[in-house]
C-alpha positions in Angstrom: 14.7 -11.2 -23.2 12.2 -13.7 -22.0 13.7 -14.0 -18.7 14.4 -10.4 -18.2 10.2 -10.0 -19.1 10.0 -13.1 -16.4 11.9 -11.5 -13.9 9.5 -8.0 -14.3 6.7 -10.1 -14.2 8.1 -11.7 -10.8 9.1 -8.5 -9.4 5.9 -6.8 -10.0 3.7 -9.7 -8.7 6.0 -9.9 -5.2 4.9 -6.1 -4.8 1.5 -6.5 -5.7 1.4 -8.9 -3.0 3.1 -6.4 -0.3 0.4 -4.0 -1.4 -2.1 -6.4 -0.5 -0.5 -7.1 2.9 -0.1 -3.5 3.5 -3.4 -3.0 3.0 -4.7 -6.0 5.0 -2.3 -4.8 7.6 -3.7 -1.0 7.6 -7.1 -2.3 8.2 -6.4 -4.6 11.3 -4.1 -1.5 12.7 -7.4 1.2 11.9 -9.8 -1.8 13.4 -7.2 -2.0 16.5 -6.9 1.8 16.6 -10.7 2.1 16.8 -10.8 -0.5 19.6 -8.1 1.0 21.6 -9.8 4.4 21.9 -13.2 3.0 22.6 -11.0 0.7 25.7 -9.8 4.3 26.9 -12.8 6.3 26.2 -15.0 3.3 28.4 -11.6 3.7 31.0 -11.6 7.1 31.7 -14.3 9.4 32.4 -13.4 13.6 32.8 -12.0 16.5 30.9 -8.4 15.4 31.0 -9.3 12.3 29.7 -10.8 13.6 26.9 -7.5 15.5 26.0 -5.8 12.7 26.2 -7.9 10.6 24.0 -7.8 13.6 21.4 -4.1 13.3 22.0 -4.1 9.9 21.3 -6.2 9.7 18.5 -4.5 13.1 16.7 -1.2 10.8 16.9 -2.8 7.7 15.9 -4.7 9.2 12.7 -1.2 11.3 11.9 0.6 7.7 11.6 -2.3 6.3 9.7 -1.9 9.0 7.1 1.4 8.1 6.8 1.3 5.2 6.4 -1.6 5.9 3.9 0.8 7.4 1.8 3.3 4.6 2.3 0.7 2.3 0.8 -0.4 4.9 -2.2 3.2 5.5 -3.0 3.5 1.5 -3.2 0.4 1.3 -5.3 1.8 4.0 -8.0 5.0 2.2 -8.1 3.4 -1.2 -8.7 1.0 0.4 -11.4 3.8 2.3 -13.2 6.1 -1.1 -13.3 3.1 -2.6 -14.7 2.5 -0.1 -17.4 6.5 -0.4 -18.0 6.4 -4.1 -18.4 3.2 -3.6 -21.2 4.9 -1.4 -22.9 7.8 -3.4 -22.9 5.9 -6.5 -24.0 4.2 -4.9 -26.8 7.5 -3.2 -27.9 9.3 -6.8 -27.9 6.3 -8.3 -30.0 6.2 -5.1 -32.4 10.3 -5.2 -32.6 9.6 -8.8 -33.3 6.5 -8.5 -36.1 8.5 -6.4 -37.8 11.7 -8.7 -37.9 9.7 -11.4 -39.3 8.2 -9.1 -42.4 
């Protein structure tokens, strides 16, 4: 039982940790999205530029919601494996209380 609560524990640490490089990823990509449209915006000049920038940035800020909800989805997993493993845990030291009375 010990190791099965040690393997959780494991599991759920290991994708705490891809949620935090998710997130430390998401930010560098939004910080490199908002550099790359400032680079065109400086590089072109003019009314078709400006569609294409709104082009580009309409696609950009689509894949950033997506991802978005990547990382959420993550995040709810993470939390509901955590509550799991609680429960567990305090189920294992109730079933275990009430062995010993």
């Amino acid at each position: 039982m010990q190791q099965r609560e040690t393997d959780e524990w494991t599991k759920q640490v290991e994708q705490e940790r891809k949620m935090e490089a998710l997130e430390y990823l998401f930010s560098k990509t939004k910080r490199s999205q908002e550099n790359v449209l400032g680079l065109f915006q400086e590089a072109w000049q003019g009314s078709k530029s400006e569609q294409r920038l709104g082009l580009i940035e309409e696609t950009m800020t689509e894949e950033w919601q997506k991802r978005k909800k990547q990382m959420y989805a993550i995040d709810d997993q993470v939390k509901e494996a955590r509550r799991q493993y609680q429960r567990a845990k305090f189920a294992s030291k109730g079933a275990g209380t009430h062995a010993t009375n």
